[in-house]
C-alpha positions as CSV (number, residue, x, y, z in Angstrom):
1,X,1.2,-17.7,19.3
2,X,1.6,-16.0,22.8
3,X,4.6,-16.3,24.3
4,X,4.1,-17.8,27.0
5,X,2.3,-20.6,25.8
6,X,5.3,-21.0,23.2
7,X,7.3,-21.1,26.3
8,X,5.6,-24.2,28.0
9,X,5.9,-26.5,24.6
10,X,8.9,-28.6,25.7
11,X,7.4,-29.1,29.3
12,X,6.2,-32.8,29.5
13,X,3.5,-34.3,31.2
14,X,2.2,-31.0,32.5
15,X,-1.4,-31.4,33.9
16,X,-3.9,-28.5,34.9
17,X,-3.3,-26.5,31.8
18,X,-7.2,-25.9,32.1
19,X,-6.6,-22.5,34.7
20,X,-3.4,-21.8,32.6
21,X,-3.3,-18.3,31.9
22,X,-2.0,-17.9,29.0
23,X,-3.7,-20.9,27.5
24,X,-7.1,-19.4,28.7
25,X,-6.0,-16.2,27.0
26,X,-5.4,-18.6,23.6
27,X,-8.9,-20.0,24.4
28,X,-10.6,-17.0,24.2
29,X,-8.8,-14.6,22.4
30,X,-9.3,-16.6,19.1
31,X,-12.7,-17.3,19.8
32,X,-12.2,-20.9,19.8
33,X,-15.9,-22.1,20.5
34,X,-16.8,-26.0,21.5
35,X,-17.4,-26.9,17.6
36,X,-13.4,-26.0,16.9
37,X,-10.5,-28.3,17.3
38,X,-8.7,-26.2,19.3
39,X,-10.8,-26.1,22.7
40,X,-9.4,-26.6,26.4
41,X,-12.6,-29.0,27.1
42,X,-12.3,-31.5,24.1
43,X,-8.3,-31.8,24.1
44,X,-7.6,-32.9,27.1
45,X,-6.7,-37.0,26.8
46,X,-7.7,-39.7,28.6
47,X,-5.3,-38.9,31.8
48,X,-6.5,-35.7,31.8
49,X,-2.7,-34.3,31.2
50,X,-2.2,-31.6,28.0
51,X,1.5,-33.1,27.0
52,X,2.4,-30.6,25.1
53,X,5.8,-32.6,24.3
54,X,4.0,-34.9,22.3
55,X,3.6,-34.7,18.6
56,X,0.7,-37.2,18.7
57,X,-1.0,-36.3,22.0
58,X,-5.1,-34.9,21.9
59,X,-3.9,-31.4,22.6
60,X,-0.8,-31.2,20.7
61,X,-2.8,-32.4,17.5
62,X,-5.4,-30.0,17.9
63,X,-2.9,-27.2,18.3
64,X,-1.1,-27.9,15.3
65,X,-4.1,-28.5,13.2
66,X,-5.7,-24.9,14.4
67,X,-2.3,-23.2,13.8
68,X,-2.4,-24.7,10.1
69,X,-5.6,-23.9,9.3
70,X,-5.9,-20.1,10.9
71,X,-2.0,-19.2,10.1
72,X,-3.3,-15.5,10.5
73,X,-1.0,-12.0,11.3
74,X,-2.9,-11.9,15.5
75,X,-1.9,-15.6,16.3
76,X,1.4,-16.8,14.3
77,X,3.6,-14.7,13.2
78,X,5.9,-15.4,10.2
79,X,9.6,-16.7,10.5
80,X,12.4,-15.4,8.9
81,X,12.3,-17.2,4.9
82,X,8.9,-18.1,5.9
83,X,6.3,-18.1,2.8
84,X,3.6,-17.1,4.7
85,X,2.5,-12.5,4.9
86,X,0.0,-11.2,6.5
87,X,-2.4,-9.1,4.6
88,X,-0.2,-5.7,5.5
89,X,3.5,-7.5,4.4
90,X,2.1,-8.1,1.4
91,X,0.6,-4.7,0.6
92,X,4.2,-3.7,1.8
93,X,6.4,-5.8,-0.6
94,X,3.7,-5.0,-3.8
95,X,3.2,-1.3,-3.2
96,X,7.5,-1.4,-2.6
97,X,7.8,-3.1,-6.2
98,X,5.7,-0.7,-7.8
99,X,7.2,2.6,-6.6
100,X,10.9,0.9,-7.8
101,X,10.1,0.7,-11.2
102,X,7.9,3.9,-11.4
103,X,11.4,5.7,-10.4
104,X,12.9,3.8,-12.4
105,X,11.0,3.7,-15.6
106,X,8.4,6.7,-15.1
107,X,9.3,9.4,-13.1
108,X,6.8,11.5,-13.6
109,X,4.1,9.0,-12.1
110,X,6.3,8.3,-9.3
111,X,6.5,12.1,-8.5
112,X,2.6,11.8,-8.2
113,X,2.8,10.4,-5.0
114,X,2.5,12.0,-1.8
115,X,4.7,11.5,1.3
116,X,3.5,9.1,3.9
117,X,0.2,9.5,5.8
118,X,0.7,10.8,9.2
119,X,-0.6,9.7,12.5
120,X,-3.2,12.9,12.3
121,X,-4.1,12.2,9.0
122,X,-4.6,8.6,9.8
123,X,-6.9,9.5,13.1
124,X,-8.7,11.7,11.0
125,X,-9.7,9.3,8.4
126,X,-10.8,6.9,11.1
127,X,-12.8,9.5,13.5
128,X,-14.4,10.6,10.0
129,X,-15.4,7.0,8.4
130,X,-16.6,5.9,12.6
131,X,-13.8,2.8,12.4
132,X,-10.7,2.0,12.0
133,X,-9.2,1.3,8.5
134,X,-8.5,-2.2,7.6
135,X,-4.5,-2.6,8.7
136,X,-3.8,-3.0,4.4
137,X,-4.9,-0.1,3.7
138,X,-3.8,2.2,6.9
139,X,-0.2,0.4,6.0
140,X,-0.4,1.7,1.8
141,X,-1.1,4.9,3.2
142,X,1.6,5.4,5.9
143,X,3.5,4.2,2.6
144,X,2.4,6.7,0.4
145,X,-1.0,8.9,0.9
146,X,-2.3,8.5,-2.6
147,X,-1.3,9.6,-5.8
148,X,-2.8,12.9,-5.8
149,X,0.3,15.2,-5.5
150,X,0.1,16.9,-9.4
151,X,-3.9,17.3,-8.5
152,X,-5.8,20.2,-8.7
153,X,-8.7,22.1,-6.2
154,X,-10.4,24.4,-8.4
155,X,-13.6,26.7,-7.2
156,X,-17.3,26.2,-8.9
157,X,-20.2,27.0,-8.0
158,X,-21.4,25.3,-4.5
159,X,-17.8,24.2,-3.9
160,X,-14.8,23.1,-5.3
161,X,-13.6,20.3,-8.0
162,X,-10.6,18.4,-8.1
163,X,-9.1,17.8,-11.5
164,X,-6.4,14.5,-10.9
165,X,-3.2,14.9,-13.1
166,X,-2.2,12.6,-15.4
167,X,0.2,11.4,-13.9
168,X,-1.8,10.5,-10.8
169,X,-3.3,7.9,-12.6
170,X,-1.6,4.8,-12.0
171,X,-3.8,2.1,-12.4
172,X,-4.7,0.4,-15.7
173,X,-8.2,1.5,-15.4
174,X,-7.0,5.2,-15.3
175,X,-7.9,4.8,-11.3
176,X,-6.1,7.5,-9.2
177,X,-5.1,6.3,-5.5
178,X,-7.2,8.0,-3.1
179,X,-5.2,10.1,-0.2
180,X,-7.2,10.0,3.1
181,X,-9.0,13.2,2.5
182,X,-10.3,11.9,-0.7
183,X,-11.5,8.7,0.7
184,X,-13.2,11.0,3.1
185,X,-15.0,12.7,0.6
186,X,-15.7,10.1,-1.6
187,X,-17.2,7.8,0.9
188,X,-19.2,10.8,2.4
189,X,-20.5,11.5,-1.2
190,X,-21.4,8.0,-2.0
191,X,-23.4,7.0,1.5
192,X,-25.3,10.8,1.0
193,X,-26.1,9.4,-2.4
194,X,-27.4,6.1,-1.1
195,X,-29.2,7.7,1.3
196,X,-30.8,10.3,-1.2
197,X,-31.8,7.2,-4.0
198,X,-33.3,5.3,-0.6
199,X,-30.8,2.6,-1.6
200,X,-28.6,0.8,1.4
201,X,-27.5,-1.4,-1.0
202,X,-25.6,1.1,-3.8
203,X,-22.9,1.6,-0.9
204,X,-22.5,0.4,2.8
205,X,-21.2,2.3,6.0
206,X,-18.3,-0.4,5.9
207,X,-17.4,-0.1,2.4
208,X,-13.8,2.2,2.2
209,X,-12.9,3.6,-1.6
210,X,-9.2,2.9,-2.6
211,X,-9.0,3.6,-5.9
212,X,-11.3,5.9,-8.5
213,X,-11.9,7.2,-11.6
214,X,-12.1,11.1,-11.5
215,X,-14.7,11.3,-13.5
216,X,-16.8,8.6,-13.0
217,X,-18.0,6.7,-10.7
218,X,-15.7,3.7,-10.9
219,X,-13.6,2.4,-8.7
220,X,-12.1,-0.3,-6.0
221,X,-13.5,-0.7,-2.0
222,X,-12.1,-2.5,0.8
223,X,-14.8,-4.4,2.5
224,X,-13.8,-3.4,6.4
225,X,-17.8,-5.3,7.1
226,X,-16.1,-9.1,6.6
227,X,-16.8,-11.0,10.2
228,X,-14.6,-13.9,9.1
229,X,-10.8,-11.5,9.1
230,X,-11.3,-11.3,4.9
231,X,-10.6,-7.5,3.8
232,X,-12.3,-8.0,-0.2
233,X,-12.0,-6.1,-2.8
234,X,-14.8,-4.9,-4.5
235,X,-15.5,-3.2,-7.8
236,X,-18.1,-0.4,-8.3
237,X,-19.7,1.5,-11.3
238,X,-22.1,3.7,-12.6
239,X,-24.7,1.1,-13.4
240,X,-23.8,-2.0,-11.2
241,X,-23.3,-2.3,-7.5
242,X,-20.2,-3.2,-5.8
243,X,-19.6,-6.7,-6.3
244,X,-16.4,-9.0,-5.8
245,X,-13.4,-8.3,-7.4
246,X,-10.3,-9.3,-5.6
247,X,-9.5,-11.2,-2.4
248,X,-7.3,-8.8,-0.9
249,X,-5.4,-5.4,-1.7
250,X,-1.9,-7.0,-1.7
251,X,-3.6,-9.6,-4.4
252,X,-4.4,-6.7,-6.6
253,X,-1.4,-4.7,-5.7
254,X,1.0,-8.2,-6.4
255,X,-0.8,-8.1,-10.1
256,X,0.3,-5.1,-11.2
257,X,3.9,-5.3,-9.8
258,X,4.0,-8.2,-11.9
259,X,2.6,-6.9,-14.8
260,X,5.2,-3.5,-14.1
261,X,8.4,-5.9,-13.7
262,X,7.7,-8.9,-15.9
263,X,5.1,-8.2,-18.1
264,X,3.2,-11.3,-16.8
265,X,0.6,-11.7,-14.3
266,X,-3.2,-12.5,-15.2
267,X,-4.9,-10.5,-12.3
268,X,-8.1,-9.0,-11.8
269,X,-6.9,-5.6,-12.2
270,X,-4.4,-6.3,-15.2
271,X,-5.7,-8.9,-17.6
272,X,-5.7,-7.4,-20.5
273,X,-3.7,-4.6,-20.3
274,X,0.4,-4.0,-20.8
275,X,2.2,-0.7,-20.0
276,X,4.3,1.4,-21.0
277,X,5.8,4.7,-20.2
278,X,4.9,8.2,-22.2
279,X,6.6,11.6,-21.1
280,X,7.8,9.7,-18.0
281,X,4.5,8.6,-16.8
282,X,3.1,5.3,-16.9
283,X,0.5,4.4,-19.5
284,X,-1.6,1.5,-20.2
285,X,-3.0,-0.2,-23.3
């Protein structure tokens, strides 16, 4: 909530919040439209006064009703011991669960991952996709930019190859984390591929590559082509086109911390599988 509107709650029986800036700013930065509860025309009571002091008045109903139901990151943040993360704290708390226990329990994975993304690296990736990230991801990768430390660049003819490590594979499907160039290339590869096949449909412009297998074409997207705020998962392979797989990165991420820590956890990513740790790396069966 902005705030300045926070700061005119406990004002009583304050009329003419219709020209209010900031309240206008509320109005129109969430898109509230004339169908929505939340709309300076429809919550205005009888007297024509916005009490914003009253629990049960038109306006203060339809406030709180709108703040329940679209608790997002842009328009309430989340209090201290609050339940509620955004989309990027939770990728934050996962991704900070995983990396514990790989340096815990399998150093040689965690040694896999590269330093944080930088700013450049960052800009890059976005000037190269034509759009910004989804904020998960960009905050995963200002984390750690993929697990492609150990990998190797080797020449052949036409180009070059890379050969992941072992031990970049962290994921229970053998999945490596892609490091911005790699999502670079691999979304460059896959929309020249569409494009060759005359196929939209085997991979959108929107569609940004997370996770893949190095040799195959297997993986995990971010859908950053959602109107509605979602950032899906989706799961692609060789035969089938992306479809649904998760609701979110931090869901997927969450799953295997669990899995990593506890052994429990039913996820899309995990079910299934259990690991364990082989010549310090982490393996799974």
């Amino acid at each position: 909530m902005q705030a300045r509107l926070a700061d005119r709650l406990d004002q009583q029986h304050r009329s003419g919040l219709r020209d209010d800036p900031a309240a206008t700013a509320l109005d129109m930065g969430m898109r509230v439209g004339p169908d929505t509860l939340l709309h300076l025309e429809n919550a205005f009571d009888g007297c024509g006064n916005k009490d914003l002091s009253n629990p049960h008045s038109r306006w203060s109903e339809a406030l709180s009703a709108y703040v329940i139901a679209h608790r997002t990151p842009h328009f309430v943040k989340p209090e201290a011991g609050s339940s509620f993360m955004s989309y990027a704290d939770d990728v934050t708390s996962s991704w900070t669960r995983i990396v514990r226990w790989l340096e815990n329990n399998a150093p040689a994975s965690a040694q896999a991952l590269n330093p944080p993304a930088t700013d450049a690296d960052i800009q890059h990736l976005n000037d190269s996709l034509g759009f910004r990230i989804p904020e998960p991801l960009e905050t995963w990768l200002r984390l750690n930019n993929g697990s492609t430390a150990k990998d190797a660049i080797i020449p052949i003819p036409g180009g070059f190859q890379l050969i992941p490590h072992l031990d970049s594979k962290l994921f229970p499907g053998g999945e490596v984390f892609l490091d911005c160039q790699s999502t670079i290339n691999q979304h460059q590869d896959c929309l020249r591929i569409a494009h060759d096949i005359g196929d939209e449909d085997w991979w959108k412009p929107s569609w940004v590559p997370v996770l893949a297998e190095a040799d195959a074409h297997y993986g995990m997207i971010l859908d950053a082509g959602q109107t509605d705020g979602s950032i899906p998962v989706l799961a692609y392979r060789e035969t089938e086109y992306a479809k649904a797989y998760a609701s979110s990165l931090g869901e997927l991420l969450t799953g295997v911390a669990d899995m990593l820590e506890d052994h429990r956890g039913n996820s899309a990513l995990t079910r299934g599988y259990q690991a364990s740790v082989q010549d310090g790396r982490v393996v799974w069966y």
